[in-house]
C-alpha positions as CSV (number, residue, x, y, z in Angstrom):
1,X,77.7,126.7,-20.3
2,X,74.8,125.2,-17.7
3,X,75.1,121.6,-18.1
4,X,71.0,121.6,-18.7
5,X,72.0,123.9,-21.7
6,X,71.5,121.8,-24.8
7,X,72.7,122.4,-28.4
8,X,71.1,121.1,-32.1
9,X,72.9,121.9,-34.9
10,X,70.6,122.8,-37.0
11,X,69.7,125.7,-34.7
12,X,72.7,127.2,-35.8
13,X,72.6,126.3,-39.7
14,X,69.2,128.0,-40.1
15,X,68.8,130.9,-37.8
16,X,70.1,133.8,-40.4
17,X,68.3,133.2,-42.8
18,X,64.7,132.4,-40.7
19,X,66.1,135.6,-39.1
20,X,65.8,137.7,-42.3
21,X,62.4,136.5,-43.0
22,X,61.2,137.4,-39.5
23,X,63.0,140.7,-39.5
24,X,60.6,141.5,-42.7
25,X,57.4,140.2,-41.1
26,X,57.5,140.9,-37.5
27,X,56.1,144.2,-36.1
28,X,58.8,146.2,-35.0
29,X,57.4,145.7,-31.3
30,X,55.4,142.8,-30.8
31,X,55.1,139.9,-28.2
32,X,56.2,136.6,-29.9
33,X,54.7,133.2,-28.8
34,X,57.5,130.5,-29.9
35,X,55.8,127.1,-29.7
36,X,58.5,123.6,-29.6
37,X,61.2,126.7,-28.7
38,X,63.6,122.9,-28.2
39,X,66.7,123.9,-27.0
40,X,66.3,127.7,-26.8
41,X,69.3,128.6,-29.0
42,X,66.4,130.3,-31.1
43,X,64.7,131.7,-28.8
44,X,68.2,133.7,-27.5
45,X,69.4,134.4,-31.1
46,X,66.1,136.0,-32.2
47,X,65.7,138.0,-29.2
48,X,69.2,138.8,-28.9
49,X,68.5,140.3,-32.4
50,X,65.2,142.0,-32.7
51,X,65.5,143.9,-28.9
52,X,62.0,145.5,-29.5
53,X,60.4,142.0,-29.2
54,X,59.3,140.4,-26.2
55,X,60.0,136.7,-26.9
56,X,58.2,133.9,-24.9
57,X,59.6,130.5,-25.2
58,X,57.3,127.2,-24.5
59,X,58.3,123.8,-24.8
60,X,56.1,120.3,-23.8
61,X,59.2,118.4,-22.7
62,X,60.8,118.9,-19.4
63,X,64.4,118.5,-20.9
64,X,63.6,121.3,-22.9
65,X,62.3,123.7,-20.7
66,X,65.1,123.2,-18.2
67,X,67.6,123.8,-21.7
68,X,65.7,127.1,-22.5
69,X,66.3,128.2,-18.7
70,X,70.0,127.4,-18.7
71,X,70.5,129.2,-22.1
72,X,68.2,132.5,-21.3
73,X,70.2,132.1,-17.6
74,X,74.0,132.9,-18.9
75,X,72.9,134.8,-22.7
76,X,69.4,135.7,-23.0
77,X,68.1,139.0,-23.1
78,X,66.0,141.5,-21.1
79,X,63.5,140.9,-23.5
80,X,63.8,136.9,-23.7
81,X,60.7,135.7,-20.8
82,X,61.1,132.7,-19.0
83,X,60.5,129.0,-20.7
84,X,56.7,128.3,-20.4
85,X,55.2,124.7,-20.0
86,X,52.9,124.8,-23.4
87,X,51.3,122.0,-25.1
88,X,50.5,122.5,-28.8
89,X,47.4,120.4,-28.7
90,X,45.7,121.6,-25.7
91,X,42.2,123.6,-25.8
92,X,43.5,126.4,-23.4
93,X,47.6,127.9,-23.9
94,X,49.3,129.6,-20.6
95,X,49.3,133.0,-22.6
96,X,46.2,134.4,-23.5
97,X,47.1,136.8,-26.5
98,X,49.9,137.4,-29.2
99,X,51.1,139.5,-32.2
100,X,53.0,136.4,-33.7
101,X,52.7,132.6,-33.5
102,X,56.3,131.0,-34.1
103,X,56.8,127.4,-34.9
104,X,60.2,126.0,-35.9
105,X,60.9,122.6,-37.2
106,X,58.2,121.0,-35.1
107,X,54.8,119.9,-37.4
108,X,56.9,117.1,-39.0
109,X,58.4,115.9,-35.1
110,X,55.3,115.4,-34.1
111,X,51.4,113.9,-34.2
112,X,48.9,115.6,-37.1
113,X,47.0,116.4,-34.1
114,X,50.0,119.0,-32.2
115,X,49.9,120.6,-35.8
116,X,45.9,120.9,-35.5
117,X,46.4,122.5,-32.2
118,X,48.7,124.9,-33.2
119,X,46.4,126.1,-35.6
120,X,43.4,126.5,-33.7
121,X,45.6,128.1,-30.6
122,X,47.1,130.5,-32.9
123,X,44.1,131.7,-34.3
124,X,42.6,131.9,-30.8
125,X,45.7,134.1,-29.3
126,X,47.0,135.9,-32.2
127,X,45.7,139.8,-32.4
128,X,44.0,141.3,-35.4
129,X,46.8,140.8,-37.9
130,X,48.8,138.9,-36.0
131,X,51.3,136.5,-38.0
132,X,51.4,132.4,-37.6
133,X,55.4,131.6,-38.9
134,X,55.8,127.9,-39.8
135,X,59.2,126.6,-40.9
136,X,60.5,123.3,-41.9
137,X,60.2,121.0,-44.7
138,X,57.0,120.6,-46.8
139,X,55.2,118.3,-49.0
140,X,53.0,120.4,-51.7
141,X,50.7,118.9,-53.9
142,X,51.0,115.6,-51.7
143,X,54.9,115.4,-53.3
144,X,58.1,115.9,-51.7
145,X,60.2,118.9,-52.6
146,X,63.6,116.7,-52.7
147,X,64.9,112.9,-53.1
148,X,66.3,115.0,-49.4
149,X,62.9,115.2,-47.9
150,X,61.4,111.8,-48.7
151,X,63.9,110.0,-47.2
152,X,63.8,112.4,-44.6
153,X,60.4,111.6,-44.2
154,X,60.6,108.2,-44.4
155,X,63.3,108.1,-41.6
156,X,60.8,110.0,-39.4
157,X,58.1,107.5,-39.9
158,X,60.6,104.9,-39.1
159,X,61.2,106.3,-35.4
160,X,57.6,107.4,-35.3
161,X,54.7,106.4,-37.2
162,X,52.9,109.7,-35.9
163,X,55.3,111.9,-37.3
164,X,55.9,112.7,-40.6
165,X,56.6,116.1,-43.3
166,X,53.4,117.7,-43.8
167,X,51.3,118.8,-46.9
168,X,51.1,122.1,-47.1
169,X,47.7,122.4,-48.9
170,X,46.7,120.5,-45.8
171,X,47.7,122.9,-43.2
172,X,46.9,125.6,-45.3
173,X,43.2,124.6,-45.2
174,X,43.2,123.9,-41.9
175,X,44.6,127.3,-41.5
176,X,41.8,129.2,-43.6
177,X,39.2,127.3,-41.9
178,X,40.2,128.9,-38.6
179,X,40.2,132.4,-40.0
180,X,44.0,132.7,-41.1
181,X,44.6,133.8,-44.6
182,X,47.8,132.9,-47.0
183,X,50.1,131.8,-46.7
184,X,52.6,133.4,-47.9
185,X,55.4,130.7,-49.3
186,X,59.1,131.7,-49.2
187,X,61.8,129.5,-49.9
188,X,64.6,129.0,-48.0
189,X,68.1,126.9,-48.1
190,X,68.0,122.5,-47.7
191,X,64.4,122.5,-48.9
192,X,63.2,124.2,-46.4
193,X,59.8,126.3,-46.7
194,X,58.9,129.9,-43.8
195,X,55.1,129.8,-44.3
196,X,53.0,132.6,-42.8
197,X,49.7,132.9,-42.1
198,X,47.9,136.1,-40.4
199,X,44.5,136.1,-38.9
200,X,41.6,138.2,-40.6
């Protein structure tokens, strides 16, 4: 493997069963916009296994992007595009339209204000139906899910006062406020929540 190739664990522990959820919800042929695509072992897994997508990775950190490149470089797919400099929070994205907004484990690892901009960008990109997938751990109701999550949470506080697990009522208005509707809540394994939204 590249040495700029980077791996997370967790990558590997949840990609079947977000997987399955996208395999229900995607269009059969769609171009995907993955937002925080981190190490890109998502990006090549997802791609690898829906081969009607067209799957564009983005990532804000440099470390990433040069990961993403390695990975796509010795496994990716045809249909896997390469790693696109993207930050969440910005007025203007470098793609101008999708069928699907993807965001994996990334509102909680960073600032309120990325999670805003993901919102807005989504619902300024996605198509007519398009579909906004969140996963990740939630708060609901302004409570944690698990004894798991809160100290989760707390930890994440701990190394960065900006970050934190987010309510979903929150993002969910947010959400409806720039002309998403849902979301539809599905529960996965370790507390974890796929949330989707689709624009009107």
């Amino acid at each position: 493997m590249h040495r700029a190739a980077r791996s997370a664990p967790a990558a590997a522990r949840n990609r079947e069963p977000i997987l399955l959820v996208l395999r229900d919800h995607l269009p059969q042929r769609a171009l995907v916009l993955e937002i925080a695509s981190g190490t890109g072992e998502h990006a090549v897994w997802f791609s690898r296994a829906l081969p009607e997508l067209t799957w564009q990775p983005t990532d804000l950190d440099p470390e990433a992007l040069s990961s993403i490149a390695a990975w796509r470089d010795t496994s990716g797919p045809p249909n896997l595009l390469p790693p696109l400099w993207l930050d969440a929070s910005a007025d203007t994205w470098p793609v101008a339209q999708a069928d699907a907004v993807v965001a994996i484990n990334m509102a909680h690892i960073a600032p309120w204000t990325a999670t805003q901009g993901l919102i807005a960008g989504a619902a300024r990109v996605l198509t007519q139906g398009g579909l906004l997938f969140l996963y990740g751990p939630f708060r609901e109701a302004g409570e944690h899910t698990s004894a798991g999550n809160a100290r989760f949470d707390a930890d994440l506080r701990a190394s960065n006062p900006s970050w934190g697990i987010r309510d979903l009522n929150e993002i969910t208005a947010l959400a409806n406020q720039h002309g998403l509707t849902g979301p539809e809540r599905i529960a996965m394994p370790a507390n974890n929540l796929s949330v989707v939204f689709r624009r009107r």
